[in-house]
N, C-alpha and C positions, 0 to 999 in steps of 0.2 A: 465553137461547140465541141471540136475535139480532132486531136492527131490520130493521123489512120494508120501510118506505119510505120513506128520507131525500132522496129529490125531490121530492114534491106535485105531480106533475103532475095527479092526478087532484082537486086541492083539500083536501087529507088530509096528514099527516105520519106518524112516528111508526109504530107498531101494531109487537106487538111477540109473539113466542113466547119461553115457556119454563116452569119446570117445577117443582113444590114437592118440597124436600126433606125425608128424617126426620129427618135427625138434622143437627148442626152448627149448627143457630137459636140461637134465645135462650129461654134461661126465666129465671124471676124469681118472688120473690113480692111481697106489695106490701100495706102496710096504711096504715089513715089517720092523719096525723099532724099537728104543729103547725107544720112546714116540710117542705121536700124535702129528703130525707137520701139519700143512693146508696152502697150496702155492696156485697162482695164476697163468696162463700161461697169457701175455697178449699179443695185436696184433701184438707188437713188438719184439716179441719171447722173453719179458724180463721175468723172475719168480721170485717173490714178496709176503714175505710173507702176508695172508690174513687177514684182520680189525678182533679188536677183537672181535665182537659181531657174525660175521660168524662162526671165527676158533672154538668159545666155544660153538657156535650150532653144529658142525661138532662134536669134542670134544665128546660132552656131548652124541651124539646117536653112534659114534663109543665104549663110555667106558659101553654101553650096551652089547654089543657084543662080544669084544675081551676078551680072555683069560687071565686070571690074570700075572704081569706081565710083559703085552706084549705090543706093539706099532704096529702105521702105518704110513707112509706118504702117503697125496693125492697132488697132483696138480690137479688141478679144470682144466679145457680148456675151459668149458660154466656151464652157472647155470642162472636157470630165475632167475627175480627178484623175490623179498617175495610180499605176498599180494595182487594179480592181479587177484587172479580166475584161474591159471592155476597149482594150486599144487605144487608148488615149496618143500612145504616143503617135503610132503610124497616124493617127487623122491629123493630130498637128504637125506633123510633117510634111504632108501629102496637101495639107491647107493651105500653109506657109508655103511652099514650093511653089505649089498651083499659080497662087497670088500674085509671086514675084514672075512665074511663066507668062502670066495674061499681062502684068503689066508691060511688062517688056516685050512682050510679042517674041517669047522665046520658042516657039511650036513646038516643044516638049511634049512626048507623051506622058500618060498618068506614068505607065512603068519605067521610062526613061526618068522619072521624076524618083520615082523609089528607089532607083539603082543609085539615082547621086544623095540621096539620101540613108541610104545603106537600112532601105526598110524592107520587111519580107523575108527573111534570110530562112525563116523558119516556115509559117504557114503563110499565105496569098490573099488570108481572106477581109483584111484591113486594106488591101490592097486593091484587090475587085471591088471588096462593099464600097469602096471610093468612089470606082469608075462607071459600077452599073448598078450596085444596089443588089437587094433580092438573097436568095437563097443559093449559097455557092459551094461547092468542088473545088480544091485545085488540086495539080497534077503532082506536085512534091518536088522531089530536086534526084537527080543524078546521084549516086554516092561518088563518081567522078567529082565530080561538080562541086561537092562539100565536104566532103573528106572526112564524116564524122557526126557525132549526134551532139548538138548542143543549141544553145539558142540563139536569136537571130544577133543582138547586141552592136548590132552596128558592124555587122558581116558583110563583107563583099558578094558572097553570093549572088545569084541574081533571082529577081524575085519569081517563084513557082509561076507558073500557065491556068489562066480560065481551063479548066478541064469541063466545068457544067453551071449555070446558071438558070434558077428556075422562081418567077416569082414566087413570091407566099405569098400563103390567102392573109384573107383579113380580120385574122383573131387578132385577141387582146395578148401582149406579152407581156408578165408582170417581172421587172427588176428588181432584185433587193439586194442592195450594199451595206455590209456590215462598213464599222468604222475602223476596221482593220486594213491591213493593205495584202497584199499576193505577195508570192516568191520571186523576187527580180536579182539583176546584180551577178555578181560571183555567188550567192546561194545558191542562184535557177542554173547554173553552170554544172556545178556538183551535184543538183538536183537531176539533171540529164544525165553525168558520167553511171551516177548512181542505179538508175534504172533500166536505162537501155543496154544491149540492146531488150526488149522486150519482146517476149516469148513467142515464136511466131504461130502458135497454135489461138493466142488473143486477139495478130493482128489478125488473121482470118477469119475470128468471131465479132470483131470490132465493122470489119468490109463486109460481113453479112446482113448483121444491121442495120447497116446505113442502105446496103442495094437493096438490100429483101423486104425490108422494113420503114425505115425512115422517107426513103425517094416516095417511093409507092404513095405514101399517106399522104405528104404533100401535093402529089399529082392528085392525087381523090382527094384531097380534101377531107382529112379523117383525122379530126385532131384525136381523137384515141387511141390511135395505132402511132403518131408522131409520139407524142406521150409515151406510150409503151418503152418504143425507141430509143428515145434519150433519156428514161430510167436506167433500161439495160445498159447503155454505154459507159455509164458512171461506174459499172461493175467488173470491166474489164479493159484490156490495155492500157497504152498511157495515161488516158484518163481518172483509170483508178487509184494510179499514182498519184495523182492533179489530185483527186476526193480524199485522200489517205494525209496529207499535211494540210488540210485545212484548220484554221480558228477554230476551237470548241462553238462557237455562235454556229458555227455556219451549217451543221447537220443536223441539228433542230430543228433549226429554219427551213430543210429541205423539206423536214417529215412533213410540218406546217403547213409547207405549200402543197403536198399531197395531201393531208387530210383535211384541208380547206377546199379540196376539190379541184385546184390545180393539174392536168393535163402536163405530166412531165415536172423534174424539179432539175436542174442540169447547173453543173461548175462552168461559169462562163471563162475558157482560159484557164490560168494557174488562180482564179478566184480573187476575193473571196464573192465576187458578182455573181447569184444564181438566178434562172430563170424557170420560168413553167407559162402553160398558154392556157386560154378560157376566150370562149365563146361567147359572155353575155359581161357588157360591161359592169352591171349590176353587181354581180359575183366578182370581178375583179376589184371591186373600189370596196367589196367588203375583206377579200384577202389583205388586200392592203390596209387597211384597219389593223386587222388579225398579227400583220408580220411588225408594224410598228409599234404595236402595244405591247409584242412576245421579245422582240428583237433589242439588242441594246441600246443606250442612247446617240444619238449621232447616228443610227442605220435610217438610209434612205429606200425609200421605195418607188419605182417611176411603174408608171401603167403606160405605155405604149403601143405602137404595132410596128411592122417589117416595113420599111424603107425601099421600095422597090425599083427608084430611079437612080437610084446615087448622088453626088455630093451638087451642089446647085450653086451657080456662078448668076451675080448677076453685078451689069457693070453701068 
């Protein structure tokens, strides 16, 4: 939902909010084998092995982990897409790691998992939604520590601190993904060099919001003041950066989800994935009508709600 402090003035970087979801992750199953093999379940109960450039992402963060050696197969069941603002990559990382930690009875924690996976480098919050779910804080990073404003990319760093964890209630959150992708890569590199550091009179108005505004609502239970909240952040600090290189679809779509009565329209990430909340299913299954008949073709829209346990093992 958004970066708190891309100036350091206070010796600090990073720290970041945002929010686990149920549904649109990844699942997988996963057993031990003589290589690493990467399948696909699809609607038609057929399993098909997976394109190369998946399998050797899969691959490549599983041979962090397993034991010299050894192998694994997964069959995939769901997996978001890359590049949307919804963390696609940190959950298949943290899945795929996980997987090979249980099989092997390697007692790995979740963040000793991210650290060999070189996930986190930037905000935490793919990283807790993993481990506990729910509505998260994290504490950001040292400028010691990282030496610089850019994005996580398979950084050493080590991943930010639970700084606050707070369930969320049980509104509707509605997802809508144009058919575009976010700023990744060497773009989102020079995308950082370019804007930070960021003015620190924003990041103080950025940490007002969230503590004076955003916390609050959620602890009361006030999705009109959450709403408020995550309007106002789109307008200031990094963020506004984030909302300022968007897809032409994607602010449209925002006003939409606010004059369809939407609670909040928010850039999930570098986008182009927004969100907004609602109270009454009803209304949400008609917004969603609303964004897919406005929205171009190929844009998805999920109706969901907040994931408040985190990611779910079963063996």
């Amino acid at each position: 939902m958004g970066l708190i402090d891309m100036n350091g003035g206070l010796g600090r970087l990073d720290g970041s909010i945002g929010l686990a979801l149920a549904d649109g992750g990844v699942s997988l199953r996963a057993k031990k084998a003589d290589s690493v093999v990467v399948t696909e379940r699809f609607p038609d109960g057929s399993v098909r092995p997976c394109g190369h450039d998946f399998a050797a992402k899969i691959a490549g963060f599983a041979s962090l982990v397993l034991p010299e050696n050894e192998g694994i197969e997964f069959e995939f069941l769901s997996h978001t897409r890359p590049h949307v603002g919804l963390g696609s990559g940190t959950q298949l990382a943290l899945s795929t790691a996980m997987a090979v930690n249980d099989l092997y009875g390697l007692g790995k924690s979740v963040k000793e998992l991210a650290q060999l996976t070189r996930r986190g480098g930037t905000s935490g919050i793919g990283i807790h939604a993993f481990e506990y779910g729910g509505f998260i804080v994290d504490s950001g990073h040292k400028i010691a520590d990282k030496n610089g404003f850019f994005p996580a990319l398979g950084s050493a760093t080590l991943p930010a601190d639970l700084m606050l964890r707070l369930d969320f209630p049980d509104w509707d959150i509605v997802v809508a993904v144009p058919p575009s992708v976010g700023l990744h890569g060497e773009e989102e590199v020079q995308f950082f060099k370019k804007v930070c550091p960021v003015p620190i009179e924003e990041v103080r108005e950025t940490s007002h919001i969230i503590l004076m505004q955003m916390l609050p609502s959620i602890l009361e239970q006030n999705i009109e003041g959450l709403g408020n909240a995550v309007n106002q952040m789109q307008k200031v600090g990094f963020k506004k950066h984030e909302v300022s290189i968007q897809p032409p679809e994607v602010k449209p779509a925002m006003e939409l989800m606010l004059k369809s009565g939407l609670h909040g329209a928010g850039i999930s990430s570098f986008g182009p994935a927004i969100y907004g909340f609602s109270e009454d299913r009803k209304h949400s299954e008609e917004v969603k009508s609303i964004l897919l008949e406005k929205m171009p073709a190929g844009s998805e829209v999920l109706i969901t709600k907040a994931n408040n346990k985190g990611a779910e093992y079963h063996v």
